[in-house]
C-alpha positions as CSV (number, residue, x, y, z in Angstrom):
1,X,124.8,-13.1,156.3
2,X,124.8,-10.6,153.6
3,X,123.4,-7.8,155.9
4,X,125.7,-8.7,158.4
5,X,128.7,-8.4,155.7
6,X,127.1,-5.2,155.1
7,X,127.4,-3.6,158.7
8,X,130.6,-5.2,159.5
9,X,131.9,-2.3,155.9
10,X,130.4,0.4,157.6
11,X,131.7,0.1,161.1
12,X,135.3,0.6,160.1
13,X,134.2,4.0,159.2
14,X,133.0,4.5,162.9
15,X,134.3,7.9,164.7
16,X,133.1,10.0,167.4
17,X,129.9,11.0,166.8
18,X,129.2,9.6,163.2
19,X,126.4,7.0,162.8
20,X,125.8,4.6,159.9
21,X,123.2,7.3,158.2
22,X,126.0,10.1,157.9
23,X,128.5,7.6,156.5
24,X,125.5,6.7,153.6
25,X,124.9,10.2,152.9
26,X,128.6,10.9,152.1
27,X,129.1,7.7,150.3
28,X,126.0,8.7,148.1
29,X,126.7,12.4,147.8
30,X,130.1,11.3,146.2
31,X,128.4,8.7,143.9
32,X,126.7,11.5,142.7
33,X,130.3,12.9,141.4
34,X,131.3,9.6,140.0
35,X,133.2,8.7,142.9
36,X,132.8,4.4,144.0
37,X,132.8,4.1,148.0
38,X,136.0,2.1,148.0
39,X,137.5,5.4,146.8
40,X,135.2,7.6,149.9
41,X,135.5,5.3,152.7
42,X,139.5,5.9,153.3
43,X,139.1,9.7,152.4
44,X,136.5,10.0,155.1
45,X,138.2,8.2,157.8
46,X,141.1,10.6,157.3
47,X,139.1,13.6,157.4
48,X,136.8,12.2,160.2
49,X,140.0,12.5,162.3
50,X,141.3,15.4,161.3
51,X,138.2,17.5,162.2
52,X,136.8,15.4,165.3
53,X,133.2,15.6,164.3
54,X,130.7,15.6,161.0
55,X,129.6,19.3,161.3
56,X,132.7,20.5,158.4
57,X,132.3,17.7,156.7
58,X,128.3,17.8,155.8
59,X,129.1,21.8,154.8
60,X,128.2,22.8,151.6
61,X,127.0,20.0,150.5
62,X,130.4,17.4,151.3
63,X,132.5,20.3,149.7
64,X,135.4,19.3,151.9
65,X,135.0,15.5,151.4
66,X,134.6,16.3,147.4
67,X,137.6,18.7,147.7
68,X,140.1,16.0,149.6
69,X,139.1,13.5,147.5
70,X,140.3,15.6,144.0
71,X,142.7,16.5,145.5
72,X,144.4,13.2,146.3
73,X,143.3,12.4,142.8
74,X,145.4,15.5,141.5
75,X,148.8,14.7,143.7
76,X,148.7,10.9,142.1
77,X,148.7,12.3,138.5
78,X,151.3,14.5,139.4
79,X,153.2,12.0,141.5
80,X,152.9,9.5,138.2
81,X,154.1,12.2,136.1
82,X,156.5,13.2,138.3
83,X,158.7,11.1,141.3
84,X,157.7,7.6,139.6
85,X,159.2,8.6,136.1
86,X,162.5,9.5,137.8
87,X,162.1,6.5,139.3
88,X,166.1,4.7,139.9
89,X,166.9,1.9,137.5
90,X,168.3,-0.2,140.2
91,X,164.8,-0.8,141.9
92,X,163.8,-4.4,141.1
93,X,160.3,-5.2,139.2
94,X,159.3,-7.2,143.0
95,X,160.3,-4.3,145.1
96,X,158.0,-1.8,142.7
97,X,155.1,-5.1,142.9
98,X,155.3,-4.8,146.7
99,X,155.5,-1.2,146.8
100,X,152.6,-0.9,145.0
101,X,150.8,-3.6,147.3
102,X,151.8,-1.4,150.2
103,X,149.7,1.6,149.0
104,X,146.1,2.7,150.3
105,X,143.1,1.8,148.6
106,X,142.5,5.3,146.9
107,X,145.9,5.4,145.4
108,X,145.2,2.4,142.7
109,X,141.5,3.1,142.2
110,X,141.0,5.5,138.6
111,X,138.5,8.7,139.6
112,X,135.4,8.2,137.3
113,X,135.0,11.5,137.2
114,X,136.8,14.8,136.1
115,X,139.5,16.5,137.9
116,X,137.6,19.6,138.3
117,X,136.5,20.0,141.6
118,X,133.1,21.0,142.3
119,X,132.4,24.8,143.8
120,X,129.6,26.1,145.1
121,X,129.5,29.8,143.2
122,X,129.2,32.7,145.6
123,X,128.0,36.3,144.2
124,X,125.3,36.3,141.4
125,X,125.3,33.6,138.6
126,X,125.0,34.1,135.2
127,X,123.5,32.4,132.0
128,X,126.2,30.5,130.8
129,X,125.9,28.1,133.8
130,X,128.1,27.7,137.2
131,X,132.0,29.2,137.4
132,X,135.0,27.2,138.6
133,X,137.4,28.6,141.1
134,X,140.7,27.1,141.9
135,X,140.0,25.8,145.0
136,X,142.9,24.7,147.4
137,X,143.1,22.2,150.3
138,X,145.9,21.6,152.5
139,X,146.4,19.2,155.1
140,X,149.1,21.1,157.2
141,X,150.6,24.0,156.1
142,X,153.8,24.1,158.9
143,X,155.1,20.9,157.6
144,X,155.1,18.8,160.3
145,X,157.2,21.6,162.1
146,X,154.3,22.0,164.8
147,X,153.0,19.3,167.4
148,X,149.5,20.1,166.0
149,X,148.4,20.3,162.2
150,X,146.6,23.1,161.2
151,X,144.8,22.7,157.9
152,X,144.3,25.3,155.3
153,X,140.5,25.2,152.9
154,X,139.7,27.5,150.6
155,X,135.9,28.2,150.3
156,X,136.2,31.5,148.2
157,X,138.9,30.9,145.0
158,X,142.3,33.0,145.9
159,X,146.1,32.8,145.5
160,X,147.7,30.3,147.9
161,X,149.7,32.9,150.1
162,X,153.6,32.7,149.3
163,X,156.0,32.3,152.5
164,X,157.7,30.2,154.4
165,X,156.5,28.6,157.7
166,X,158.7,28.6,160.3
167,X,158.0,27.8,163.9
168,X,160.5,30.1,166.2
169,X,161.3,33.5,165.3
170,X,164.7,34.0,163.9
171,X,167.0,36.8,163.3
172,X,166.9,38.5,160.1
173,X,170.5,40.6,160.1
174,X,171.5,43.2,162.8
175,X,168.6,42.5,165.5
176,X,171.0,41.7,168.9
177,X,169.1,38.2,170.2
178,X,171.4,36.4,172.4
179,X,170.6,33.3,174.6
180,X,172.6,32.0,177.5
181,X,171.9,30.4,180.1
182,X,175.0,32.4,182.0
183,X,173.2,35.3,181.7
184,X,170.6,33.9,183.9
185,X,170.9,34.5,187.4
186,X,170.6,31.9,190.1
187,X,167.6,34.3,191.7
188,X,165.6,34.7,188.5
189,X,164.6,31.0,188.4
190,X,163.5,28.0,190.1
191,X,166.4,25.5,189.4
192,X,165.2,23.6,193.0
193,X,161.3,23.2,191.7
194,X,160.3,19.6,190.7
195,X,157.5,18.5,188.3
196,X,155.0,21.3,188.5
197,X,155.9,24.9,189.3
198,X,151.8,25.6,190.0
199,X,151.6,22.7,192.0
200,X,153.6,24.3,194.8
201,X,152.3,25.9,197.7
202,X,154.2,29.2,197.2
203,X,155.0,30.6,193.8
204,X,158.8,30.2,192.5
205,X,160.7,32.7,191.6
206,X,159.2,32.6,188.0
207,X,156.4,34.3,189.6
208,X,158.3,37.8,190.2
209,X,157.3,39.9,187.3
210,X,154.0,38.6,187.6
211,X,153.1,40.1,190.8
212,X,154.5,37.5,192.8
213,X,151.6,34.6,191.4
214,X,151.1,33.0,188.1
215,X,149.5,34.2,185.7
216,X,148.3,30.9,184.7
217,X,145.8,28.6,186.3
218,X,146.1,24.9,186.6
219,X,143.8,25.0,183.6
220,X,146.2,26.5,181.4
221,X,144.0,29.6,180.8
222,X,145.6,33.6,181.9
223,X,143.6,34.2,185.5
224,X,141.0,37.0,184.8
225,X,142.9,39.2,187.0
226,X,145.9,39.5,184.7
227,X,144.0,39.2,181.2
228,X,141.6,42.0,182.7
229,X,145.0,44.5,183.3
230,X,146.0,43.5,179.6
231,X,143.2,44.2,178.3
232,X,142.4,47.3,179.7
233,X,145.9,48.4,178.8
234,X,145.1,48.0,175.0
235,X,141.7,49.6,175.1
236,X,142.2,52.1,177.5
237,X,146.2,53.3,177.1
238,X,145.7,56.8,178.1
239,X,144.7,55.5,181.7
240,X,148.2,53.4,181.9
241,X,151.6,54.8,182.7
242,X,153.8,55.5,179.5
243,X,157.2,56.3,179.0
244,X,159.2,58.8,176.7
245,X,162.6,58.1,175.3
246,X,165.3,60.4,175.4
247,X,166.0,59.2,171.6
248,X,163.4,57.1,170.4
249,X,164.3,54.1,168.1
250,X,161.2,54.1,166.3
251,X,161.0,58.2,165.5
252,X,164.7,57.7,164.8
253,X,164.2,54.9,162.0
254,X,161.6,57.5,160.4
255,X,164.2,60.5,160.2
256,X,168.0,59.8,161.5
257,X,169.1,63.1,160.8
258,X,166.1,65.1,162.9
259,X,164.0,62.5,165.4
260,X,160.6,63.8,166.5
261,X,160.0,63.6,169.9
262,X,159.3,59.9,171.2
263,X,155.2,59.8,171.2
264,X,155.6,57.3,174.4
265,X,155.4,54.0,174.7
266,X,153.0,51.5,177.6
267,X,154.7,49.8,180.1
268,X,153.2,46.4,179.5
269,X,152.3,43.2,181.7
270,X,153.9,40.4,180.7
271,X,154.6,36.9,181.2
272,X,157.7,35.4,182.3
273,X,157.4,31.4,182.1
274,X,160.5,28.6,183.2
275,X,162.9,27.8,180.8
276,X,165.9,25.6,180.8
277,X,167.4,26.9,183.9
278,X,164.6,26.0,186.2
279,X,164.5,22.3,187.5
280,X,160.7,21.8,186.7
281,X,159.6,19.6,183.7
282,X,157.9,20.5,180.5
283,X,154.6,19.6,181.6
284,X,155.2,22.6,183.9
285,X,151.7,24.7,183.7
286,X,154.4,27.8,183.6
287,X,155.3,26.7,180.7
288,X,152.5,26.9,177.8
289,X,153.2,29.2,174.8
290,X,156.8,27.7,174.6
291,X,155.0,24.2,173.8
292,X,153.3,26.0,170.6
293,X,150.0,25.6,169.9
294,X,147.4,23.0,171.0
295,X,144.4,23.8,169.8
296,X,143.0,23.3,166.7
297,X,143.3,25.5,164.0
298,X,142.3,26.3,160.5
299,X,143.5,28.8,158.2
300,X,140.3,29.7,155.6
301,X,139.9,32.1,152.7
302,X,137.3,35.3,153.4
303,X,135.5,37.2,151.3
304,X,137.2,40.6,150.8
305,X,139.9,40.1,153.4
306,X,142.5,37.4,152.0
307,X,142.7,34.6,154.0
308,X,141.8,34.7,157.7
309,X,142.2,32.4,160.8
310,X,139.3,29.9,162.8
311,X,139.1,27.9,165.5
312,X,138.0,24.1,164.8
313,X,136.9,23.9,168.5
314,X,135.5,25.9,171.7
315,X,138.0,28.2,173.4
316,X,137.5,29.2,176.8
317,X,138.5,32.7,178.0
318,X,142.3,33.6,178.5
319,X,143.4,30.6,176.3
320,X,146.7,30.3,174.6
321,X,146.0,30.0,170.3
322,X,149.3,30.9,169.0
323,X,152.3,33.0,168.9
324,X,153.1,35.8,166.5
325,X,156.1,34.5,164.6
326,X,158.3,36.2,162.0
327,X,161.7,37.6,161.1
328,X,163.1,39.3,163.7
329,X,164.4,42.4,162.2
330,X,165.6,46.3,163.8
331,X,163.2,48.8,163.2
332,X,166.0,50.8,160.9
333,X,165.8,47.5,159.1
334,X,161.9,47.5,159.1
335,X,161.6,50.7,157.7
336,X,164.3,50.9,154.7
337,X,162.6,47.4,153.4
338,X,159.2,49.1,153.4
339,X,160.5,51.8,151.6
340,X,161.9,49.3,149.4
341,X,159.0,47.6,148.8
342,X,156.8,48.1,145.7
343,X,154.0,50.6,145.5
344,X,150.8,49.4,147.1
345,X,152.6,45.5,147.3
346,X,150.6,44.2,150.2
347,X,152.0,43.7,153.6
348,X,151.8,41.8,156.7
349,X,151.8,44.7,159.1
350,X,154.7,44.4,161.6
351,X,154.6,44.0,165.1
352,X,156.5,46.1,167.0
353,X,158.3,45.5,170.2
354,X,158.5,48.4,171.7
355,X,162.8,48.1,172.5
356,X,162.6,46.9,176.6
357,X,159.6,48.6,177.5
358,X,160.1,51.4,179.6
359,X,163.7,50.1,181.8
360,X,166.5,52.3,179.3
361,X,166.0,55.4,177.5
362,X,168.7,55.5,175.3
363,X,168.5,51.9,172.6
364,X,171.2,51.2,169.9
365,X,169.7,50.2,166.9
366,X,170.0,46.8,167.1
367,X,168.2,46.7,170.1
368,X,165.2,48.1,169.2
369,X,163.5,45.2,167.4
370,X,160.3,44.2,165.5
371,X,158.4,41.0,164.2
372,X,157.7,41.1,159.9
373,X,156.1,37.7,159.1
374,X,155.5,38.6,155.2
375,X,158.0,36.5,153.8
376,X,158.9,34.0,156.6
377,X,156.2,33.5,159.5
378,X,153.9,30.8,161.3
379,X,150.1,30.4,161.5
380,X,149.6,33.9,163.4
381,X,150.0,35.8,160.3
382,X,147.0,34.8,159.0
383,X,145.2,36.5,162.0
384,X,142.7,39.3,160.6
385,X,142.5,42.8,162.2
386,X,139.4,43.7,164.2
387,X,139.0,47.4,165.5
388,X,138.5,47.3,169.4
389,X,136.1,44.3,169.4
390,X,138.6,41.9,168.6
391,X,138.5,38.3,170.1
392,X,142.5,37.8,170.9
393,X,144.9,40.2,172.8
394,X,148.4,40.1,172.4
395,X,150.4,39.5,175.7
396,X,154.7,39.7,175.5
397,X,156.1,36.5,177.2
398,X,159.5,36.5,178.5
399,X,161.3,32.7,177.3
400,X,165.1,32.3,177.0
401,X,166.3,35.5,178.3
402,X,166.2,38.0,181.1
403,X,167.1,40.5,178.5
404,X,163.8,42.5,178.1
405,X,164.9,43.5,174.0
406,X,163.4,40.6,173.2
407,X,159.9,39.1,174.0
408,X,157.2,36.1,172.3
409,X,154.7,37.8,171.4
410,X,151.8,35.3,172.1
411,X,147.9,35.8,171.7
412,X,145.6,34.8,174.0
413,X,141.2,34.7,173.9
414,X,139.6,37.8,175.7
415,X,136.7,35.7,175.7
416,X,134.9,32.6,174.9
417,X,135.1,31.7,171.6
418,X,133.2,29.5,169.6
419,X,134.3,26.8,167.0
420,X,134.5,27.8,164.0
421,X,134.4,31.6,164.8
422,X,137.3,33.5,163.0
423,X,139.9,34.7,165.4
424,X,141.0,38.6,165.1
425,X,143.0,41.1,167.0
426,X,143.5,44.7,167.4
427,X,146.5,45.6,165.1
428,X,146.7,49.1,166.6
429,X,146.7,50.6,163.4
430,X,146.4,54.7,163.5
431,X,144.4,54.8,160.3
432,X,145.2,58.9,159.7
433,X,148.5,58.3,160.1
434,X,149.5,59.8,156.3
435,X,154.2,59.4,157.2
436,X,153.9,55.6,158.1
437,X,155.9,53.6,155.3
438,X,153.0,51.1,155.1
439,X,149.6,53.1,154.1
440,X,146.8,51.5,156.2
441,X,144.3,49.2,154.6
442,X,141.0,50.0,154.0
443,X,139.9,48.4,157.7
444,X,136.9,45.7,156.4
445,X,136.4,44.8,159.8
446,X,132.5,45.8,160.1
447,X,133.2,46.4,163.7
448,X,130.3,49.1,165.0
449,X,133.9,50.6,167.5
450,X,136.0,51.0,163.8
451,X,138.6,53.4,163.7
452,X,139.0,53.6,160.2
453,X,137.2,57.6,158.9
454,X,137.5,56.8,155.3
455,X,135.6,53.6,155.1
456,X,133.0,55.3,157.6
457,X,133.4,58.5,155.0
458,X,133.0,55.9,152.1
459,X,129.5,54.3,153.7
460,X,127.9,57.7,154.1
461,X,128.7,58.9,150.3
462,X,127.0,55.7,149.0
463,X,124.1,55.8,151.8
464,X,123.3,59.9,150.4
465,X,123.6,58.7,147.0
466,X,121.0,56.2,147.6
467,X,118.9,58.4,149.2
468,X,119.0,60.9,146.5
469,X,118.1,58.1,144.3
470,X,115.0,57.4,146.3
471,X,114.1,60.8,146.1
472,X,114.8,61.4,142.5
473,X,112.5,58.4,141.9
474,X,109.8,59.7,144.2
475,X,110.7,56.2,146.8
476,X,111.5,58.1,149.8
């Protein structure tokens, strides 16, 4: 009877592809800390379906289990200290008993251990015993604001980034974005298409700036065709048409009085999906960056590059992981707030949209807009730079208006990718580039195809001072 009692405590804990020896392990890793089961169980189930499977869980010896479990530990001091001594005089002593009845487990069980979470110390340790970090662990950093939470672990010791997620772009000040559905024409979409625009024998008039197909399978990945084009416009611009303003808005923000000469800009692929106008259905498979992200995410903390971006499962090539979302600002505006920003302050760099790409040659200002997610942005600006290499492209997608000013920027994989592998892109960052407002980082992206001279500069000074070191000391 007993062992049967026994079993019937440890199948509650039950997930996909966790067995009664994992759940022991846990329990008894976190007794180690002081920490009853009652007070794991509940902890683990939560994290059990957050990540899917035990493989981020057993890391680092339970760090993430040990980590939530502090954590929850911290919010109910603060929450005691805080919401329930504020708490309004009118509330009855049997609504506050049943309250209290109505919390989980965790919540009325005292830690038996310290609120100092354990860290496993990276770098070199030292005689006076281990180092704490501040270690932080969020359960969704956009707030409920996407269909999908994507968690945020810190496995390093850093600053919490400060801004403010926001799902949709929005309008800073003077950029010109303007939705209407009058400004649609009858012939640029599909209102008589039902249910599923890829379903249909022959491609809707969504499939026009596409080549006349889609570029997305039934799958919901970019066909190989299209993401092949992209990608070889990124790698390989100087085989790809550009185009030359008469009065570029991007040489003009740098010097009103006296432009230089526009240095040309591509003439991208891009995606037009269905939008309101058309008469298909969400579930449209011509409609997938405007649902937001699906997969699962993870922003994590790096060494020597701030915080950085992962995938929590596999990827396939040409899927859809997120859009780039910020302020949408002009690039006059871009520039004067980087001049107005502090010396060597650190930035998101902007992404520029390059005005309509290639149809006018003459822009007002407020036409010629840019993305800055520094201060307001979504999970995309956590996305690292890799030179060349990188495993996401960028891809404009054409939404709510016909207007070509104004394009998603969404990323896409340019190959498999595995889970847990962090996710990076090519910023396009011209490293000698001395009159840009924002002076380029030192590129840590340990890519063999870097672009960046000084850090390559850097490696050789410190690999001839080495070797004069070996030969000064006879080692060579």
């Amino acid at each position: 009877m007993a062992t049967r009692q026994r079993a019937s405590k440890t199948s509650d804990l039950r997930a996909p592809n966790a067995n009664d020896s994992k759940v022991s392990k846990a329990v008894s890793a976190m007794q180690g800390l002081g920490v009853s089961p009652e007070v794991v169980k509940p902890v683990l189930r939560r994290l059990l379906k957050l990540y899917g499977s035990w493989e981020h869980i057993e890391e680092d010896n339970y760090r993430a289990l040990a980590d939530d479990i502090f954590q929850s530990f911290e919010d109910k001091t603060k929450h005691k200290s805080g919401a329930e001594g504020s708490m309004p005089s009118n509330m009855n002593t049997a609504t506050q008993k049943k309250k209290r009845q109505n919390r989980e487990p965790a919540e009325d069980i005292k830690p038996t251990a310290k609120l100092i979470r354990p860290v496993v110390q990276h770098g070199h340790s030292n005689s006076h015993g281990p180092t704490t970090k501040s270690i932080h662990n969020i359960k969704d950093i956009t707030r409920g604001t996407e269909k999908m939470k994507i968690s945020l672990i810190d496995e390093v010791g850093i600053e919490l980034p400060k801004f403010v997620y926001i799902p949709q772009n929005t309008p800073y000040q003077d950029a010109y974005v303007h939705f209407s559905l009058a400004r649609i024409a009858d012939d640029g979409c599909c209102k008589r298409c039902i249910g599923d625009c890829l379903s249909s024998r022959v491609p809707c008039a969504c499939s026009r700036d596409t080549g006349g197909e889609f570029a997305y399978t039934p799958q919901g990945l970019l066909k190989d065709e299209f993401l092949g084009a992209c990608i070889s416009m990124n790698c390989e611009p100087q085989n790809h048409h550009l185009f030359e303003c008469q009065d570029c808005p991007l040489e003009r923000a740098k010097n009103v009085q006296n432009p230089e000469p526009c240095k040309g800009h591509l003439v991208r692929k891009f995606i037009k999906e269905c939008w309101r106008k058309c008469g298909c259905t969400m579930e449209c498979g011509n409609r997938v960056v405007q649902r937001g992200p699906t997969c699962k995410l993870q922003v994590f903390s790096t060494e020597g590059k701030g915080w950085g971006l992962r995938t929590l499962e596999y990827l396939p090539k040409g899927s859809f992981v997120c859009e780039y979302v910020g302020e949408i600002l002009t690039n006059m505006e871009l520039y004067e707030r980087n001049k107005q920003s502090r010396k060597n302050e650190r930035h998101t760099y902007p992404v520029y949209l390059d005005a309509d790409w290639g149809s006018e040659q003459v822009l007002k200002d407020e036409d010629a807009l840019c993305l800055d997610a520094t201060n307001f942005g979504n999970v995309g600006r956590f996305i690292n730079h890799r030179c060349f290499d990188s495993n996401l492209i960028e891809i404009p997608v054409e939404v709510e208006t016909p207007d070509h000013h104004y394009y998603h920027i969404a990323f896409f994989t340019k190959r498999n990718v595995d889970a847990y592998e962090e996710l990076t892109w090519d910023y396009g960052i011209d490293f000698e580039d001395e009159d840009h407002p924002i002076k380029a980082f030192e590129c840590q992206c340990a890519s063999s195809y870097c672009r960046d001279v000084r850090r390559e500069a850097a490696a050789g000074t410190k690999e001839k001072e080495l070797k004069m070191k070996r030969s000064a000391s006879g080692n060579v």
